[in-house]
Structures are given as C-alpha cells and as structure tokens.
VEXVO-566812 format. One line per 8 residues: number of its first residue (from 1); their letters; for each residue x, y, z of C-alpha. Coordinates in nm, 4 decimals. Layout:
NUM) A) X Y Z ~ ...
//
This chain:
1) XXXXXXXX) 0.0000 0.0000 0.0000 ~ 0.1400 0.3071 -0.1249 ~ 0.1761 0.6243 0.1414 ~ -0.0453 0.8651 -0.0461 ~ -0.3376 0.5544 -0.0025 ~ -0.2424 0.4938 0.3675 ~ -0.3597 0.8419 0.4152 ~ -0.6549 0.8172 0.2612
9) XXXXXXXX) -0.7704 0.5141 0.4138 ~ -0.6675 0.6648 0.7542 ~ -0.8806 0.9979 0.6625 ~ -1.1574 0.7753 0.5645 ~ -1.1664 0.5344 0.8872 ~ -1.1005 0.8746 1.0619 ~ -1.4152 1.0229 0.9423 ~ -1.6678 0.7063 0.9243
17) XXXXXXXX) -1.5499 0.7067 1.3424 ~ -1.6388 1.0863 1.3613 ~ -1.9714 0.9961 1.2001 ~ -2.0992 0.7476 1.4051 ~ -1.9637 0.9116 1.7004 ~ -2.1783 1.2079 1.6854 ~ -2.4638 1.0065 1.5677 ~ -2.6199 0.9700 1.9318
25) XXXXXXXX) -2.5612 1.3177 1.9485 ~ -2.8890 1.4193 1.6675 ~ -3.1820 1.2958 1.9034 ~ -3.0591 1.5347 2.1719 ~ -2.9588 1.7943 1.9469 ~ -3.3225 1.8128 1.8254 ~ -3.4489 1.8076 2.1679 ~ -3.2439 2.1188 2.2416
33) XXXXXXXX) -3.3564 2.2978 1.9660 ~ -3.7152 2.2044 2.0482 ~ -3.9626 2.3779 1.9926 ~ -3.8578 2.4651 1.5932 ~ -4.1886 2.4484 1.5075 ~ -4.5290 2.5305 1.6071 ~ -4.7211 2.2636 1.8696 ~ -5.0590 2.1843 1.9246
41) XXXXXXXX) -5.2154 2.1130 2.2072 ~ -5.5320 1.9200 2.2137 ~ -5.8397 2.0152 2.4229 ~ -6.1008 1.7504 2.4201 ~ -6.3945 1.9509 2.4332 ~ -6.5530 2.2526 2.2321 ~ -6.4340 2.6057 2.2062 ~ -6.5819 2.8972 2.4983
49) XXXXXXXX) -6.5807 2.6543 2.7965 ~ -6.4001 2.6850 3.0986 ~ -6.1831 2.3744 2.9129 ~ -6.1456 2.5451 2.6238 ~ -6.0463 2.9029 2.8344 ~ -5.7853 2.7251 3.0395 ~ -5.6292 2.5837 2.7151 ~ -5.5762 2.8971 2.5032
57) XXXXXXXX) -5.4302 3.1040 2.8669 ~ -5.1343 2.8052 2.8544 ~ -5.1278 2.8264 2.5021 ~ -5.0467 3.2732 2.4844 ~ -4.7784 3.2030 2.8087 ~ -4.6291 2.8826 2.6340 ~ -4.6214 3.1055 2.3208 ~ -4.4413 3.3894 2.4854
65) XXXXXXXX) -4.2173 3.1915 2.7074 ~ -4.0725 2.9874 2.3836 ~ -4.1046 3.2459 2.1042 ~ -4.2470 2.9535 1.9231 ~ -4.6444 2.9240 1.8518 ~ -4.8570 2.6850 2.0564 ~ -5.2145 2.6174 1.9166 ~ -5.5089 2.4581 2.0571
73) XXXXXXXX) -5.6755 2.1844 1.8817 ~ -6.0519 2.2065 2.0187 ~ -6.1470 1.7957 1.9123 ~ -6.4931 1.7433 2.1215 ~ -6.7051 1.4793 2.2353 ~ -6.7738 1.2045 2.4663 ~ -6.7230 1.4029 2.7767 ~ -6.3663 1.4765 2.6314
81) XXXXXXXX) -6.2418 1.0906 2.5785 ~ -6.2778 1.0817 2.1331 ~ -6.0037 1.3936 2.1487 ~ -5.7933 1.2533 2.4520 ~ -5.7412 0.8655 2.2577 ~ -5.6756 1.0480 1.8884 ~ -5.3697 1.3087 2.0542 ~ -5.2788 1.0212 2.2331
89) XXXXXXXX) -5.2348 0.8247 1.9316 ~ -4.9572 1.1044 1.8548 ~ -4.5971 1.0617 1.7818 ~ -4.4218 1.1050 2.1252 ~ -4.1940 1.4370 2.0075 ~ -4.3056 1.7226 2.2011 ~ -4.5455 1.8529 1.9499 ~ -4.8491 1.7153 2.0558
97) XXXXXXXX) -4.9633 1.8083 2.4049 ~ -5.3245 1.7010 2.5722 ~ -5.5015 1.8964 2.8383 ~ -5.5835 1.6224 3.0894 ~ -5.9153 1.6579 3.3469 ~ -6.1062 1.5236 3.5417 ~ -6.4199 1.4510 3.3228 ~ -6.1655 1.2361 3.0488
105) XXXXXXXX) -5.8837 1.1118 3.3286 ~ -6.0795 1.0444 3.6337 ~ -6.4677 1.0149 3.5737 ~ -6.4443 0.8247 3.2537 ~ -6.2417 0.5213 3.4054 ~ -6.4947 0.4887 3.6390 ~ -6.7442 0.5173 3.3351 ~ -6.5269 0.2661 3.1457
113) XXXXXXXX) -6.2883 -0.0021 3.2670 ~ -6.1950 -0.0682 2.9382 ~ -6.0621 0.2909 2.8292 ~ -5.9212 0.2783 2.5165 ~ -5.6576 0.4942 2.7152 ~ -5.4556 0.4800 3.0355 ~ -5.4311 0.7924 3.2196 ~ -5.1594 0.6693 3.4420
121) XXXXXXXX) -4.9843 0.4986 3.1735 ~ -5.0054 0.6579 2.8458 ~ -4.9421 1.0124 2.9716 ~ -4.6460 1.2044 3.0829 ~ -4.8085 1.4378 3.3678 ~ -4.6328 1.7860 3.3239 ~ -4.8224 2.0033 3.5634 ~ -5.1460 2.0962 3.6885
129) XXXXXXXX) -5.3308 2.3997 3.5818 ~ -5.6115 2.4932 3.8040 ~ -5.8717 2.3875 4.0473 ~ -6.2135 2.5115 4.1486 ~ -6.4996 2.4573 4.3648 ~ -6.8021 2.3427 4.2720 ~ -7.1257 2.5354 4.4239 ~ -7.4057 2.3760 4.5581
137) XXXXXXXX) -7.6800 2.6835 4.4502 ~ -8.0505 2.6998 4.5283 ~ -8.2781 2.9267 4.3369 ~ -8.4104 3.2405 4.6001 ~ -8.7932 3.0957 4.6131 ~ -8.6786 2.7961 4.7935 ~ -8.7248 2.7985 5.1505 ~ -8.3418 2.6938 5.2286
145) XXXXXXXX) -8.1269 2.9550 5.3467 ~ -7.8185 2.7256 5.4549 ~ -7.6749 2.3722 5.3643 ~ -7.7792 2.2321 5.6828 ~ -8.1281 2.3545 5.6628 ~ -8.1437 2.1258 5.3309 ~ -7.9948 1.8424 5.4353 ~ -8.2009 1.8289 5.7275
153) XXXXXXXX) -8.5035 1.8481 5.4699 ~ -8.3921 1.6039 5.2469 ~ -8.3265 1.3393 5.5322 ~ -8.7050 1.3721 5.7146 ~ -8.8565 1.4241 5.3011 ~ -8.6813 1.1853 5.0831 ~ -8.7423 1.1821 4.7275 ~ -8.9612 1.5540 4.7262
161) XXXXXXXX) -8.6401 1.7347 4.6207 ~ -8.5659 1.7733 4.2714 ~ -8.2278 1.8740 4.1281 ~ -8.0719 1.8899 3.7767 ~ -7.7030 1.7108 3.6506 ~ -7.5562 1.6527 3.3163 ~ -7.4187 1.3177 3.2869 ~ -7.0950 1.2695 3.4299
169) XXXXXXXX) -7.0014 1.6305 3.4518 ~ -6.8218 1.7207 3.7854 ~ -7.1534 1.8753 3.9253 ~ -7.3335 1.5443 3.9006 ~ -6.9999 1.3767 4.0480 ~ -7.0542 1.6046 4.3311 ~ -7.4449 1.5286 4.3986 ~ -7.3707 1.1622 4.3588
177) XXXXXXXX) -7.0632 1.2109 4.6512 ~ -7.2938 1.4363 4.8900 ~ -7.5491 1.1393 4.8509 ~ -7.3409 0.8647 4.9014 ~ -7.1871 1.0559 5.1989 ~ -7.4902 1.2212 5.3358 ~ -7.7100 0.8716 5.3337 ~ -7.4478 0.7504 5.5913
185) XXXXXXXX) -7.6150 0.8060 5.9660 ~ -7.4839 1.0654 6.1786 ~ -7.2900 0.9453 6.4556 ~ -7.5546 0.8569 6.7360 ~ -7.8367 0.8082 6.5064 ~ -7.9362 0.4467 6.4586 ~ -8.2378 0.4521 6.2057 ~ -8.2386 0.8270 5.8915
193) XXXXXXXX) -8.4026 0.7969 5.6038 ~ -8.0901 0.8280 5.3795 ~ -8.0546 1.1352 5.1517 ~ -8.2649 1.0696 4.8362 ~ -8.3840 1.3519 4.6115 ~ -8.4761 1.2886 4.2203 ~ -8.2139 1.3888 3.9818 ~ -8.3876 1.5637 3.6505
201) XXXXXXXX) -8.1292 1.4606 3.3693 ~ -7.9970 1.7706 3.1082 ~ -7.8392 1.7167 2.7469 ~ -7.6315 2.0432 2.8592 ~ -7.5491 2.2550 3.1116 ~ -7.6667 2.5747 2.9316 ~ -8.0485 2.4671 2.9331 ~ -8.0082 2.3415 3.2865
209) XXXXXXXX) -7.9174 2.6499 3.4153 ~ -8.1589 2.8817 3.2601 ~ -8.4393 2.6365 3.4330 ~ -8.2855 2.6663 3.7870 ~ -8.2803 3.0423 3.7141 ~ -8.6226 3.0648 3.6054 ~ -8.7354 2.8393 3.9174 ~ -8.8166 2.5110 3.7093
217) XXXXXXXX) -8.5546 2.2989 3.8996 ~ -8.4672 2.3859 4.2505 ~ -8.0808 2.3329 4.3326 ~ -7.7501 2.1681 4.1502 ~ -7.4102 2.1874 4.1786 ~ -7.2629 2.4226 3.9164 ~ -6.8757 2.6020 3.8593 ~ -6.8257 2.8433 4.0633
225) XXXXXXXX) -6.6945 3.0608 3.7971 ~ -7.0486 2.9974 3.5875 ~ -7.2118 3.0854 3.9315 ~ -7.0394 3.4118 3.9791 ~ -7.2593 3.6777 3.8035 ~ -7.5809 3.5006 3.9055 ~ -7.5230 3.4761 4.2832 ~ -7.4396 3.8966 4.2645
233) XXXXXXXX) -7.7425 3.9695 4.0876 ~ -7.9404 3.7896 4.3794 ~ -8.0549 3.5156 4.1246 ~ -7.9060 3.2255 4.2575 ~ -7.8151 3.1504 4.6299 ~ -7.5205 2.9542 4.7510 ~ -7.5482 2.7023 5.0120 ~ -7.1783 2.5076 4.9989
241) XXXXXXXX) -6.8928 2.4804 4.7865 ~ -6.6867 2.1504 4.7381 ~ -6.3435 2.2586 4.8032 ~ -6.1732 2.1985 5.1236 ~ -6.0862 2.5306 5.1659 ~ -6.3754 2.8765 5.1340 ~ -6.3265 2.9873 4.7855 ~ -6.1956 3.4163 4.7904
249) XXXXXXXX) -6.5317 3.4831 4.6369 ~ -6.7011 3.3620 4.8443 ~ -6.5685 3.3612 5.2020 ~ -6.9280 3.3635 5.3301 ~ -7.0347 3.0317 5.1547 ~ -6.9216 2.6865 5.3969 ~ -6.7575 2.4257 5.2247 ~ -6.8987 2.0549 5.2570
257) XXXXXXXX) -6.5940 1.9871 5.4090 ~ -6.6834 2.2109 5.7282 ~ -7.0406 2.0979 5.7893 ~ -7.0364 1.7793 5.8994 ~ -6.8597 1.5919 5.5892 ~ -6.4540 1.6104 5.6769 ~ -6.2598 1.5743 5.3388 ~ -6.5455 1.5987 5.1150
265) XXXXXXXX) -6.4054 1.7393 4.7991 ~ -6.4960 1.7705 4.4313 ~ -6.3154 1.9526 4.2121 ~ -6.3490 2.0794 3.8554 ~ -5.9768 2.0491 3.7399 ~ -5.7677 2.0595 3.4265 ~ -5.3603 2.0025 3.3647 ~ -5.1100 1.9760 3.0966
273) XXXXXXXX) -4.9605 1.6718 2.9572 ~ -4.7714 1.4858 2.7434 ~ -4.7556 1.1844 2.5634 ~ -4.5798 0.8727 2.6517 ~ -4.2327 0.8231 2.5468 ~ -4.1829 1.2143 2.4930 ~ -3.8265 1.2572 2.5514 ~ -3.7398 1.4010 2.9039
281) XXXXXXXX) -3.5324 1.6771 2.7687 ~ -3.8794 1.8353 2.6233 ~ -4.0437 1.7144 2.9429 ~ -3.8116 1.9192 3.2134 ~ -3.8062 2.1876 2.9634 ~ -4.2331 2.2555 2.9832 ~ -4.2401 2.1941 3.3812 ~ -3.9621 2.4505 3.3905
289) XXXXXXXX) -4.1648 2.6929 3.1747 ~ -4.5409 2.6013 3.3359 ~ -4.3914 2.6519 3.6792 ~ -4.2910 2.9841 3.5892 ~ -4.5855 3.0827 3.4039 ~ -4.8514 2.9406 3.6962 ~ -4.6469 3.1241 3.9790 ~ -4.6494 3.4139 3.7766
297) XXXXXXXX) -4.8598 3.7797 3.9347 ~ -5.0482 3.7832 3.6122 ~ -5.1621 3.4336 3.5792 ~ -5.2580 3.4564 3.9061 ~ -5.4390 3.7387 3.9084 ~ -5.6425 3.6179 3.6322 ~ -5.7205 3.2721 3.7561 ~ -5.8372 3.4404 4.0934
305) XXXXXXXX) -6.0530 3.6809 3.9484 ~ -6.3025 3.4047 3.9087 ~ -6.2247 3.2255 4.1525 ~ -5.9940 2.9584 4.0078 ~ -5.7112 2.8259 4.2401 ~ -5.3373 2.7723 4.1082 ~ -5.2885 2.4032 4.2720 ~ -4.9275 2.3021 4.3318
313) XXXXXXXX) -4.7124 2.2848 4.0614 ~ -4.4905 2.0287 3.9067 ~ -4.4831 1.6840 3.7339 ~ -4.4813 1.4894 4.0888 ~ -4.7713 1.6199 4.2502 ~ -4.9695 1.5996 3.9437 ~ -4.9332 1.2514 3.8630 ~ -5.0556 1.1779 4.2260
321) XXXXXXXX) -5.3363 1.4007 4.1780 ~ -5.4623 1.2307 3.8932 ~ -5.4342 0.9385 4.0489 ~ -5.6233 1.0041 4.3321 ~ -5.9491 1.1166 4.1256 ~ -5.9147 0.7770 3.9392 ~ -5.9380 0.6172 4.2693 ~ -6.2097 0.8681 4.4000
329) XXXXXXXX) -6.4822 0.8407 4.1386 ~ -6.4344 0.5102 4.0048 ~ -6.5667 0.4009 4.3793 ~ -6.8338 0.6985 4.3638 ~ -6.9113 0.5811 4.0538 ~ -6.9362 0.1959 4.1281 ~ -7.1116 0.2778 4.4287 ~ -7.4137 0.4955 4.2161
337) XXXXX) -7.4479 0.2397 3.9523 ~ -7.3532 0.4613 3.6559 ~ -7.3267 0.3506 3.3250 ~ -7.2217 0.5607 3.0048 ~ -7.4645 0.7428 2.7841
//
C-alpha cells in the first residue's frame, strides 16, 4: 500500500469514526432545539368553555415563554375521551400536548374499565393547571337559606327534592358524593331515612341552568366561575362549595368539608400533559416553563378573578393528583351504579 493511499484510508476510517460518534448526538440535538416548530395542544372539548379558556391562557404564556407558537386543537365529544385517545395516538416528540381533566382522566375510568386509554400509563403528567370549587346553589324561592337547613329536609322528606345534573359532569360527580356521603347516619343516630332527592337529567349545562334560574328545577351543583354573576345579581343563592378550603369569592359560603362531611371534595380540574415516550429533555423543559408561568402575578391574578385556584405545581404532585381522582370516582361511581350514555 502506497503512502499517499495509507492516508486516505486513515482519513476515511477517521471520518466514518467521527460519524458514528456524533450520531447519538442528533436525538438530543433536536431536543435542544425544540420547539422549531409550532405545537398543538389538544383540548377535548368545544371552544368557549371553561376547558377550552384554560387551554388557550397556557397556550399565549407557552407562546411567549418559547417564542415559538402553541395552538389549541378544540377535538370534542364524549365528555372529552374521542379527542384525549386520537392526541394520544400522537408521535411522542413534544409537538403534541393534551389537556388532561377530570371529566376524560378520572370520571371516565370509572365510566369505562376498558378505556381505550390509560391515564396513568399513556401520559407524561407535566403540571397541573387549576382547580375550582363546585357550588351547591338553590334558586331564592326555595325555603333553604343554609346547607344544613337542606340536608335536614332532604333526610325527614326523601325523594320531594328535585335537582338537575348533566351526565358525568363534575356537578353530578358532586351530587352523587354528597349522597353517598350524606345517606351515611350521623354518629348517634341508629335509624335516617338516607338522603334521596330525584335527579332531573340535562343534554347540557346551558339549558339546565336557565331552568334553575327561572325556578323550574330547585338546586344543583354548578362552577363556581359559571355561578359568579348570578349569585351577585341575587338570582341564585349559595349554600356550599366543594373545596376543602372557602373559595376568595365567596368567604361567606361553607364548604362541605366544614359541615359535617370532613374531606369531602370535588373539584373541577384541568392540567397539561404529554404523551408517553416524549423525551425528558422536552419534558423538564415545559415543567420549567409552566412553573414559571402558573407562579407568575399575572396568571394569578387572572385565575383568581373568578375564583380559580393555582394548585401546586410540578410533574410529581400531578401525577398523584390524577391518580387520586381515578381512585375517587371510580368508587363513587361503582357505588351509584352509573353507566355511560
């Protein structure tokens, strides 16, 4: 072999080793350029809801914090599970993100043990966006002027209280919990009479609400931010919310939790997530920038101008969340005997 072609072949094996030694080196390289392009994230249900509103707030931070656009993809129906299984059917590369809740990642296992998704197992759980009461509200003609004054009611008059719920939502989660919890004896009492009332299905919760306000149903649970404007102009009346805590807007309203039913909670909640197998790099790179957006003034200012609370934050506390609503209506839901539309 001549000198001139000893060379060459050394250049050669020189460069096919520089090659494939930066060749594990792409995959990260992309994920530290990420995001080059715009990403979508998916809300399962249709645009102007609370869902929806929660969606496009991440979507303007996420936007700002990464100079890059994120979009949402409003893909309805089912009570949020037809858009939750098609983004999770998503390549895994950042640029398809789901906003997780508790009507498709909580209720609907307990609707369905054979979920055509996992929401402990298919998802990466990035962060939590917000939480908020639900309000048990009374229209003014009724006679009930606290919670306890209707519970008492409903225990000596079972079954002459109507109320209203749309299937599965997080209002009728919370009627079916009070139920379940308020048919239990008090402590002392040997023989009640349970806590039955008569629930008056509704398609949505838009025509449900304009018959409480006009006096054709009596009570339901509804969001407190939906609640808001009615309760000021004296034409609904709140008797309890479901959060552990008083809600700021309302720091006259009990919770559940404080009369007479410790830990009773039901929450209307939402989060951000990924899919499964998207690459950790991306991963720490939106619980870095959520963190910072959630814990921001203006964020919070917003959310808590209608009454939304900004739970803790991070990928850890998230995932347990989650998985303690699986646990908590699945049982709630076993317990009722509910079945899917």
């Amino acid at each position: 072999m001549t000198r001139r072609s000893t060379i060459t072949h050394a250049l050669r094996g020189a460069l096919a080793a520089g090659l494939f030694a930066a060749l594990p080196t792409w995959p990260a390289l992309a994920q530290d350029n990420w995001p080059s392009k715009p990403v979508k994230i998916v809300s399962p249900f249709p645009a102007g809801g609370t869902s929806d509103v929660m969606a496009r707030m991440v979507a303007e931070a996420l936007s700002k914090e990464f100079g890059q656009q994120f979009v949402v993809d409003n893909i309805g129906g089912a009570g949020g599970t037809i858009g939750t299984l098609r983004a999770v059917k998503m390549p895994a590369d950042g640029y398809t993100l789901i906003q997780t809740g508790v009507g498709q990642n909580a209720v609907a296992h307990g609707l369905d043990p054979k979920l055509a998704y996992d929401s402990m197992r298919d998802f990466v759980h990035i962060t939590q966006v917000h939480t908020g009461p639900n309000l048990l509200v009374v229209h003014p003609s009724t006679p009930f002027k606290t919670f306890a004054e209707l519970v008492d009611y409903v225990r000596k008059n079972p079954g002459k209280l109507n109320y209203g719920f749309t299937h599965a939502a997080s209002g009728h989660m919370a009627m079916e919990l009070l139920k379940q919890r308020a048919s239990e004896c008090p402590k002392g009492v040997k023989d009640c009479n349970g806590f039955f009332m008569v629930g008056i299905p509704y398609r949505g919760g838009g025509p449900m609400l304009q018959d409480l306000l006009g006096g054709q149903i009596p009570l339901m649970f509804i969001n407190q931010d939906v609640a808001l404007q009615h309760i000021k102009a004296g034409k609904l009346r709140a008797l309890a919310a479901t959060s552990l805590q008083r809600n700021p807007l309302y720091p006259d309203v009990p919770t559940i939790h404080e009369s007479g039913f410790p830990n009773f909670q039901a929450l209307s909640w939402s989060g951000l997530s990924a899919i499964k197998g998207t690459p950790q790099a991306i991963v720490d790179k939106l619980e870095a920038a959520m963190k910072k957006i959630m814990t921001s003034p203006e964020i919070r200012q917003r959310m808590e101008s209608v009454g939304f609370v900004i739970p803790p934050q991070g990928s850890g506390p998230y995932t347990q969340f989650v998985k303690s609503e699986i646990e908590l209506w699945t049982k709630v839901i076993k317990t009722a005997g509910i079945k899917p539309e």
